[in-house]
N, C-alpha and C positions, 0 to 999 in steps of 0.2 A: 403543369401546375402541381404544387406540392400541396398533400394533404395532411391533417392529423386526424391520428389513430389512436385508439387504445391499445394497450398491448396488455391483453389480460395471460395470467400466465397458463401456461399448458402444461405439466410435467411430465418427463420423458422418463417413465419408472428406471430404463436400463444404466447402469453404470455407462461413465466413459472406462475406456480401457484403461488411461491415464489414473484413475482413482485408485486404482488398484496395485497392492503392494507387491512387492516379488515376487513374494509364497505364496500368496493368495492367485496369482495367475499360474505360477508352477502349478497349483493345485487343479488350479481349471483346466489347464494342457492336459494332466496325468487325468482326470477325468475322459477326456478325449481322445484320451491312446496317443495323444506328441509328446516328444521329447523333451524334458526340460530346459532342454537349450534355447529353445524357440521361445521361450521370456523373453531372454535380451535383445534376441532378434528384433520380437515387438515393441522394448522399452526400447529400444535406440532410435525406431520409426520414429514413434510416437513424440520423443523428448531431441530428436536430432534433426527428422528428416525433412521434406516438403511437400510428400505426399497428403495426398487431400480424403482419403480413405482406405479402408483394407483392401478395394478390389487392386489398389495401386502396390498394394505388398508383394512382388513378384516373386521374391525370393522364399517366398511362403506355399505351399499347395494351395488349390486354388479351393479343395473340402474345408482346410483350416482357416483361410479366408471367409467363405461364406458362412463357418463356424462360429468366429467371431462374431462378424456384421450381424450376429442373429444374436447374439447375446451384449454385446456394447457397444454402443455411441463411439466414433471417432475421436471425438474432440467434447471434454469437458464443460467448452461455451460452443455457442452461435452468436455470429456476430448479426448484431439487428442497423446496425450504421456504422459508418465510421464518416468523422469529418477531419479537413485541415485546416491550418490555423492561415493567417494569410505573412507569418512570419517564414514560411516554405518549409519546416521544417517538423514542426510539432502536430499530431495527428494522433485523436481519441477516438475511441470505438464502443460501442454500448452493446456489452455482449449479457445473451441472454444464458442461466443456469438449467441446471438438473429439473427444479424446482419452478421454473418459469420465473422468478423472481433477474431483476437485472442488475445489475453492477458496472462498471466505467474502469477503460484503460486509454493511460495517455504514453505515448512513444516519445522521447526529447532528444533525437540526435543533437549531437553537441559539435558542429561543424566537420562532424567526420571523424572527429578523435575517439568521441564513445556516444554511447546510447545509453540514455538510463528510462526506465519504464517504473510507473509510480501504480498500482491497481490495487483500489478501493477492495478490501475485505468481507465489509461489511453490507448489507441488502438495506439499504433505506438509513442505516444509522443516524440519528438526529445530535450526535456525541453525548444521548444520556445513556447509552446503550453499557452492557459490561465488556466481559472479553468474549462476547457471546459466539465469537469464528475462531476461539483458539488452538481447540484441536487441528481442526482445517488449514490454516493459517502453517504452525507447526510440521504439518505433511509436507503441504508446498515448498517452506523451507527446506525441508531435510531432501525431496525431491531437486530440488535447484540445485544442492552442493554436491550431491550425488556423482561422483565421477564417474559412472556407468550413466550416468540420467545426464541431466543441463551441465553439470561440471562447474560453476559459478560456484568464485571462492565466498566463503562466507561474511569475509570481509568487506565483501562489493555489497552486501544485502541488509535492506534497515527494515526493522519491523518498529511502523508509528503507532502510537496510541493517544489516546488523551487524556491516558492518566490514571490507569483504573492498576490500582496498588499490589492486590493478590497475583494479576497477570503480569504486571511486572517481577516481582518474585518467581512466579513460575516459569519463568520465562529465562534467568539469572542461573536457575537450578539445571536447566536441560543440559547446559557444557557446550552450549555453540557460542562461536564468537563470532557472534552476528552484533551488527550494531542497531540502537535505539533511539528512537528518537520521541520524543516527547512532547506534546503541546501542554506547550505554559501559560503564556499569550497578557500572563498578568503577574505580579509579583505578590500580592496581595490577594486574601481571599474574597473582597468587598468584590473585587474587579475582577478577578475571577469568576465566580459566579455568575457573575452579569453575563459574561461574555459564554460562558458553556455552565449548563448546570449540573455537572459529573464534579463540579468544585465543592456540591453541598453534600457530597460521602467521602471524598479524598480531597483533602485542603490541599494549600500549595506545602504545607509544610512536611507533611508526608510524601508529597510525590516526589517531593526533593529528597526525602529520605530514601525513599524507595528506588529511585534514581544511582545514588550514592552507594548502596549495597550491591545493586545492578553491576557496577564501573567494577567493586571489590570483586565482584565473583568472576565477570569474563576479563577484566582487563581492557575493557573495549570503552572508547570515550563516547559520552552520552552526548547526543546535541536536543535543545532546547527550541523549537518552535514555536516562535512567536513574531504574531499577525500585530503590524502595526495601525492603531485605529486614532483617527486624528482625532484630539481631545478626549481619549479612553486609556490610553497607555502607552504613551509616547513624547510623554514628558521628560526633561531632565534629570528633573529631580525620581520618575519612575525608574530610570535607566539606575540609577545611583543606586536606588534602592533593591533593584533585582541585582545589580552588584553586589550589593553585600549580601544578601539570599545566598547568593553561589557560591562564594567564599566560604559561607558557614559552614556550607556543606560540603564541602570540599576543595581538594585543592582542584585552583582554576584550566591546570591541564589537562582535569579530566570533563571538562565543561566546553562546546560549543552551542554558539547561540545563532539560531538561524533565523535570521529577522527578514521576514515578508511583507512587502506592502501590501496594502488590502485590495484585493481585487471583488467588484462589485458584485452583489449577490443579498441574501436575503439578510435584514436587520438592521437595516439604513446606515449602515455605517457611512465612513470616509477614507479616503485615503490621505494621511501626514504629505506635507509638502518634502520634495526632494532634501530640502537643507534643513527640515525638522529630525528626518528618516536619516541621517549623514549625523548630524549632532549626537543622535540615541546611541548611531553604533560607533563614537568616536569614545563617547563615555563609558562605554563596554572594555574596549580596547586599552584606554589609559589604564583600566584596573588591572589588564592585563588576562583578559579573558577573549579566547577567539570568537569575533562575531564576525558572519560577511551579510549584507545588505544581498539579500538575493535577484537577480533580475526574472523580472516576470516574462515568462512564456504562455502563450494558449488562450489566453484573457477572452480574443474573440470568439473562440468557440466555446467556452467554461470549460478550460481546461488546466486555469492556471490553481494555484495553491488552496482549497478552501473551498475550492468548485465541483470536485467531483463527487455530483451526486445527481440523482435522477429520482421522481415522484415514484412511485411505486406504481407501477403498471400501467404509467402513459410515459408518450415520448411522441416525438414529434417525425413521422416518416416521409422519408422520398418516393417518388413514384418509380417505378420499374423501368 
C-alpha cells in the first residue's frame, strides 16, 4: 500500500564535492597535504564515472577518501523517487537539494539515437519568479561543457526561461553559445499576461527585443515556446499575428517556434484539437518561419512540457 508523506526539508550543511570549482578543491587537497593532481582524479569520478561514493574511489588512498566523505556529500541531489512513463521510454525523478528544498528531472531517450534530459532550475517557481538560480544555472553550464568535466558541446544545451529581460542579456554577455529558449505562449500582451504574470514587467515586446540582441551577440537561433490553449491562443488569426511579431524582429531564420500541446495540469485549460494545432503551425510555416508541433512525452507521469513542478515540501511516496 502506498502512502503519502510530507517531505519537510532537512539541509545537509556539507557541500557536494561537485559544487566545487577546481581551485577551490586544489585548495582543499593542498590543505590536506595531496597533490594537486588528485582534482581531476576526483572531477572525473564525480562528472564521468558510476561509482555510488568515495569509499568506491579506489585509485584514491583510502585517508583521502575517508577525508573527503567527512567534508562533502557525494552527489549534489538525492533522489526521493523516480517513476516511468508507460510510453517505455521517458522516466522523471524528484531529487531532493543541499537545502531540502526539491526539484524534477525528466530523461527522454529518443529511440536509441539520443537522450535529451530537461531539469527544472528553479525550487517551486510559480513563472513570477526572476532569474533567481542564475548564478547556479551558469555553473552547471560552464560544468557540462567542460572537457575535463561532462564534455557536452554547448550547442547540445538550452537554457529556458520565461522571459525575464536583464537575464537574458546577461546571459548574451557571458560568450557561450548556448542556445535559448524562450516562453512566449501569446503574441500579445492582454494574452500574455493571462496566461504567466512575468508579462506585467517584461511585455512581449521587449522579450522580443531582448531575444533579438540575444541571436546578435551568440549567433545562436532562439526558439520560442509556446503552449497551445484551445480558445486562448490558437487561433488563425493569432498565428498570423505572432507572425508578424517575429518578423519585426527579426529575420525569420533566426526564430523557431516550438508549439506544445497543452498537457493537463493546473488553470483549467484545454487542449486545441489535432487540426486546430496543424492549421496554427502551417501558418507559421507559410510565413516562412520554422515551427514543429512537438509530440508529447511523460503526460502520464507530469512529465510532459509545463509539468514539471512539485508543491514544496510534499510529494507523494512509495513504500520500501
Amino acid at each position: 500500500m502506498s502512502r503519502a508523506a510530507t517531505l519537510e526539508p532537512v539541509p545537509n550543511i556539507r557541500p557536494a564535492v561537485s559544487d566545487l570549482t577546481k581551485e577551490q578543491l586544489v585548495a582543499w587537497l593542498g590543505k590536506h597535504d595531496e597533490p594537486a593532481y588528485r582534482a581531476k582524479q576526483i572531477r572525473r569520478h564525480a562528472t564521468h564515472g558510476t561509482e555510488g561514493g568515495f569509499e568506491s574511489l579506489t585509485d584514491l588512498p583510502k585517508a583521502l577518501r575517508d577525508a573527503l566523505a567527512r567534508s562533502f556529500r557525494w552527489s549534489a541531489v538525492e533522489a526521493v523517487r523516480e517513476e516511468a512513463s508507460a510510453d517505455g521510454e521517458t522516466r522523471k525523478a524528484l531529487l531532493q537539494l543541499r537545502d531540502g528544498h526539491h526539484i524534477e528531472s525528466v530523461l527522454m531517450p529518443h529511440h536509441g539515437a539520443r537522450n535529451a534530459v530537461c531539469v527544472s532550475t528553479q525550487a517551486g517557481c510559480p513563472m513570477a519568479c526572476a532569474f533567481n538560480n542564475y548564478d547556479a544555472t551558469l555553473a552547471s553550464v560552464r560544468s557540462l561543457i567542460d572537457p575535463d568535466e561532462f564534455g557536452i558541446s554547448p550547442r547540445r544545451l538550452t537554457i529556458s526561461t520565461c522571459g525575464v529581460v536583464p537575464g537574458i542579456d546577461a546571459l548574451g554577455e557571458e560568450g557561450l553559445p548556448i542556445n535559448l529558449a524562450v516562453s512566449l505562449h501569446a503574441p500579445d500582451d492582454p494574452t500574455r499576461a493571462r496566461i504567466m504574470p512575468i508579462n506585467r514587467k517584461w511585455g512581449v515586446e521587449e522579450v522580443l527585443a531582448a531575444a533579438a540582441r540575444y541571436v546578435k551577440r551568440t549567433k545562436r537561433r532562439v526558439t520560442f515556446e509556446y503552449v497551445l490553449l484551445a480558445g486562448v491562443n490558437d487561433s488563425v488569426e493569432t498565428a498570423r499575428t505572432l507572425a508578424e511579431l517575429i518578423t519585426r524582429h527579426g529575420p525569420t531564420k533566426d526564430a523557431h517556434v516550438n508549439l506544445i500541446p497543452y498537457n493537463p495540469g493546473a488553470g483549467g485549460f484545454r487542449r486545441p484539437s489535432v487540426e486546430r494545432m496543424e492549421a496554427f503551425t502551417k501558418v507559421l510555416q507559410e510565413q516562412g518561419i520554422a515551427a514543429t508541433l512537438r509530440i508529447s512525452k511523460g503526460q502520464d507521469i507530469a512529465a510532459g512540457c509545463g509539468q514539471l513542478k512539485v508543491a514544496e515540501g510534499k510529494a507523494a511516496l512509495s513504500p520500501n
